[in-house]
C-alpha positions as YAML, in Angstrom:
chain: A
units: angstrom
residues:
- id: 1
  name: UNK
  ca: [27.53, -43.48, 41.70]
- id: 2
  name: UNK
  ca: [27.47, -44.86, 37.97]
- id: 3
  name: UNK
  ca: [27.72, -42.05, 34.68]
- id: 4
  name: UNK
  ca: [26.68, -43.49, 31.24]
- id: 5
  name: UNK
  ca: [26.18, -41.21, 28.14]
- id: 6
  name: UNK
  ca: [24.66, -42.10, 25.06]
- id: 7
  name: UNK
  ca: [26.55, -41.00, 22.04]
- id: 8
  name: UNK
  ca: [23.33, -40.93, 20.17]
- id: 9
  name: UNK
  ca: [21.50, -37.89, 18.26]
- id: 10
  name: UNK
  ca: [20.06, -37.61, 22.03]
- id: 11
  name: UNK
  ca: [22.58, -36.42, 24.02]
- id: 12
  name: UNK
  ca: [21.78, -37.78, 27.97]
- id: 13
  name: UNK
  ca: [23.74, -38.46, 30.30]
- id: 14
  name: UNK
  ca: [22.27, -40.95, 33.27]
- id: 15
  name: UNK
  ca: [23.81, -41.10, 36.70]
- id: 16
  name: UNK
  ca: [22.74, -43.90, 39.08]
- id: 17
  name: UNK
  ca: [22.58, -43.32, 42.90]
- id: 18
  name: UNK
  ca: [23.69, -46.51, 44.59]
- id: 19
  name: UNK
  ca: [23.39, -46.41, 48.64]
- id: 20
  name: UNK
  ca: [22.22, -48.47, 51.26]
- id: 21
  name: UNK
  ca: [19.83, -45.89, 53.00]
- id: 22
  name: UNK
  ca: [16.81, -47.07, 51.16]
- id: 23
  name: UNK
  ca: [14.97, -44.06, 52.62]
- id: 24
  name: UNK
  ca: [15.63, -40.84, 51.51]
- id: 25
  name: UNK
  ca: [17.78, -42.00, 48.23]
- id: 26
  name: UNK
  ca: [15.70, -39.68, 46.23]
- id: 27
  name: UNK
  ca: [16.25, -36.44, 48.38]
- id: 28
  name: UNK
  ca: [19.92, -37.12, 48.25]
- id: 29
  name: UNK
  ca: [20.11, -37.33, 44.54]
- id: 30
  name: UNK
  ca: [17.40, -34.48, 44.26]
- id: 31
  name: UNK
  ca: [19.64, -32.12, 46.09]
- id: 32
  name: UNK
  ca: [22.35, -32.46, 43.60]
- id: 33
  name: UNK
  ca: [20.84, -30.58, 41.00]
- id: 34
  name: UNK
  ca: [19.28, -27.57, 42.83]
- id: 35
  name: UNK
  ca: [17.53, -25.26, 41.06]
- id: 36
  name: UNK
  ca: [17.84, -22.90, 43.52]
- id: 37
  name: UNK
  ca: [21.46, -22.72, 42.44]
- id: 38
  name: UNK
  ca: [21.32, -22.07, 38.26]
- id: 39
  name: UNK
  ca: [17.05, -22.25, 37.76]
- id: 40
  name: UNK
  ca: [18.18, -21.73, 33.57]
- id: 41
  name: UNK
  ca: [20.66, -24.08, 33.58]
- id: 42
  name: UNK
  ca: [18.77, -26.62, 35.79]
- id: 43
  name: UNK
  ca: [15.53, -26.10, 33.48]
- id: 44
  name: UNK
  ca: [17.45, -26.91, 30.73]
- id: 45
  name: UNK
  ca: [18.44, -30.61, 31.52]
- id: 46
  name: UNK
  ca: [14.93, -31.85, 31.72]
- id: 47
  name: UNK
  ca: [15.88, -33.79, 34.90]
- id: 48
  name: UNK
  ca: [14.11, -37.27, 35.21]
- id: 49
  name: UNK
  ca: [14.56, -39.25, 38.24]
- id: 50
  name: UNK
  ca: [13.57, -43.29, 38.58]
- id: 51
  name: UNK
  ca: [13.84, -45.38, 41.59]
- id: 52
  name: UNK
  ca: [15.13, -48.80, 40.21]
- id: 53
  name: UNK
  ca: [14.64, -50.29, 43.66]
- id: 54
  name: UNK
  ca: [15.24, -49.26, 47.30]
- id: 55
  name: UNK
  ca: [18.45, -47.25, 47.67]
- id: 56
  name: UNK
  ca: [18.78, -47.00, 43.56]
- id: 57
  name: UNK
  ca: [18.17, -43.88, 42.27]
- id: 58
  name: UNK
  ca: [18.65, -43.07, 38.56]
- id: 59
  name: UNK
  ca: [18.75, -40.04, 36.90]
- id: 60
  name: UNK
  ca: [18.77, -38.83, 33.36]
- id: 61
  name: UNK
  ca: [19.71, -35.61, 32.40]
- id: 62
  name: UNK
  ca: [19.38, -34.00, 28.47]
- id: 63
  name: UNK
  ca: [23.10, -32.40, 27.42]
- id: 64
  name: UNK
  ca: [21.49, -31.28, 24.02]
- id: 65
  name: UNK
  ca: [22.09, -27.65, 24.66]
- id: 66
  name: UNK
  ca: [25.27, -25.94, 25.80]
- id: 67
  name: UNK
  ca: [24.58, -23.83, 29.23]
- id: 68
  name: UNK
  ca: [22.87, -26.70, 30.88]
- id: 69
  name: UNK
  ca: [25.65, -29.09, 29.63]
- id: 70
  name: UNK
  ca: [28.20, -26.94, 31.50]
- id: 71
  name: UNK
  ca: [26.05, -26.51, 34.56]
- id: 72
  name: UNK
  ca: [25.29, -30.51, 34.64]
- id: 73
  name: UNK
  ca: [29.33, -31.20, 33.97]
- id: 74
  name: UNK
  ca: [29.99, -28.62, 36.86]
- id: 75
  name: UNK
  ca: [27.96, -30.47, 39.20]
- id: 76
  name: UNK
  ca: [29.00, -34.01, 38.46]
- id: 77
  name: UNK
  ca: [32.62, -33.04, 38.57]
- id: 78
  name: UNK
  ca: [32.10, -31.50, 41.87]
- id: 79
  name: UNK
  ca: [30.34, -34.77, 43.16]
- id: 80
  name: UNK
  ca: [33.18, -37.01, 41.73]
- id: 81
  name: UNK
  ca: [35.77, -34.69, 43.90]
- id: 82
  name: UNK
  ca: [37.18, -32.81, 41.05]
- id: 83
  name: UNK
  ca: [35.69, -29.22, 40.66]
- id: 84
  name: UNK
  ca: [37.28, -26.05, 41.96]
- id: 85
  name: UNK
  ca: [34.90, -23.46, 43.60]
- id: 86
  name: UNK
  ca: [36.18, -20.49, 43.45]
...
Protein backbone atom coordinates (compact mmCIF):
# COMPACT_ATOMS: atom_id res chain seq x y z
CA UNK A 1 0.00 0.00 0.00
CA UNK A 2 1.10 3.64 -1.17
CA UNK A 3 -0.23 7.08 1.11
CA UNK A 4 0.12 10.47 -0.72
CA UNK A 5 -1.47 13.72 0.66
CA UNK A 6 -1.85 16.80 -1.04
CA UNK A 7 -0.87 19.79 0.95
CA UNK A 8 -3.26 21.82 -1.06
CA UNK A 9 -6.45 23.99 0.10
CA UNK A 10 -8.02 20.31 -0.53
CA UNK A 11 -6.97 18.28 2.02
CA UNK A 12 -7.02 14.29 0.53
CA UNK A 13 -5.25 11.84 1.29
CA UNK A 14 -5.03 8.80 -1.52
CA UNK A 15 -4.01 5.30 -0.60
CA UNK A 16 -3.23 2.81 -3.41
CA UNK A 17 -4.01 -0.95 -2.99
CA UNK A 18 -1.26 -2.89 -4.72
CA UNK A 19 -1.86 -6.90 -4.76
CA UNK A 20 -1.65 -9.59 -7.05
CA UNK A 21 -5.26 -11.06 -6.54
CA UNK A 22 -6.71 -9.15 -9.41
CA UNK A 23 -10.14 -10.34 -8.21
CA UNK A 24 -11.58 -9.07 -5.33
CA UNK A 25 -8.94 -5.97 -4.92
CA UNK A 26 -11.86 -3.75 -4.47
CA UNK A 27 -13.64 -5.72 -1.58
CA UNK A 28 -10.37 -5.79 0.22
CA UNK A 29 -9.81 -2.12 0.11
CA UNK A 30 -13.68 -1.54 0.59
CA UNK A 31 -13.58 -3.33 3.87
CA UNK A 32 -11.10 -0.99 5.28
CA UNK A 33 -13.24 1.79 5.73
CA UNK A 34 -16.49 0.21 7.10
CA UNK A 35 -19.16 2.20 7.75
CA UNK A 36 -20.60 -0.13 9.81
CA UNK A 37 -17.83 0.79 12.23
CA UNK A 38 -18.05 5.00 12.57
CA UNK A 39 -21.19 5.69 9.72
CA UNK A 40 -20.34 9.84 10.76
CA UNK A 41 -16.94 9.59 10.51
CA UNK A 42 -16.96 7.31 7.40
CA UNK A 43 -19.62 9.79 5.70
CA UNK A 44 -17.42 12.40 6.24
CA UNK A 45 -14.39 11.34 4.02
CA UNK A 46 -16.33 11.23 0.84
CA UNK A 47 -14.61 7.90 0.00
CA UNK A 48 -13.80 7.46 -3.80
CA UNK A 49 -12.43 4.30 -5.00
CA UNK A 50 -10.67 3.76 -8.75
CA UNK A 51 -9.37 0.62 -10.14
CA UNK A 52 -6.11 1.73 -12.00
CA UNK A 53 -5.80 -1.77 -13.40
CA UNK A 54 -6.26 -5.37 -12.16
CA UNK A 55 -5.07 -5.76 -8.57
CA UNK A 56 -4.68 -1.66 -8.23
CA UNK A 57 -7.02 -0.16 -6.23
CA UNK A 58 -6.89 3.57 -5.37
CA UNK A 59 -8.59 5.39 -2.99
CA UNK A 60 -9.08 9.00 -2.10
CA UNK A 61 -10.31 10.11 0.97
CA UNK A 62 -11.30 14.14 1.95
CA UNK A 63 -9.35 15.11 5.52
CA UNK A 64 -11.06 18.65 5.31
CA UNK A 65 -12.93 18.20 8.51
CA UNK A 66 -11.63 17.01 11.86
CA UNK A 67 -13.76 13.75 13.12
CA UNK A 68 -13.39 12.02 9.84
CA UNK A 69 -9.63 12.99 9.73
CA UNK A 70 -9.16 11.14 13.04
CA UNK A 71 -11.32 8.21 12.07
CA UNK A 72 -9.39 7.93 8.49
CA UNK A 73 -5.78 8.36 10.51
CA UNK A 74 -7.11 5.61 12.98
CA UNK A 75 -7.69 3.26 10.29
CA UNK A 76 -4.60 3.74 8.20
CA UNK A 77 -2.42 3.52 11.25
CA UNK A 78 -4.04 0.34 12.16
CA UNK A 79 -3.43 -1.06 8.54
CA UNK A 80 0.28 0.10 8.58
CA UNK A 81 0.66 -2.05 12.06
CA UNK A 82 0.77 0.84 14.35
CA UNK A 83 -2.62 1.51 16.19
CA UNK A 84 -3.48 0.34 19.67
CA UNK A 85 -7.08 -1.03 20.19
CA UNK A 86 -7.95 -0.76 23.29
Amino acid sequence: MTYECSASEELKATLTYLSSAGTGTRKIEESRFLSSSDPEGTAGLHIQYRELEPGVIQTTCDLSHSQPMDWFFFVFMGSMGHAIYV
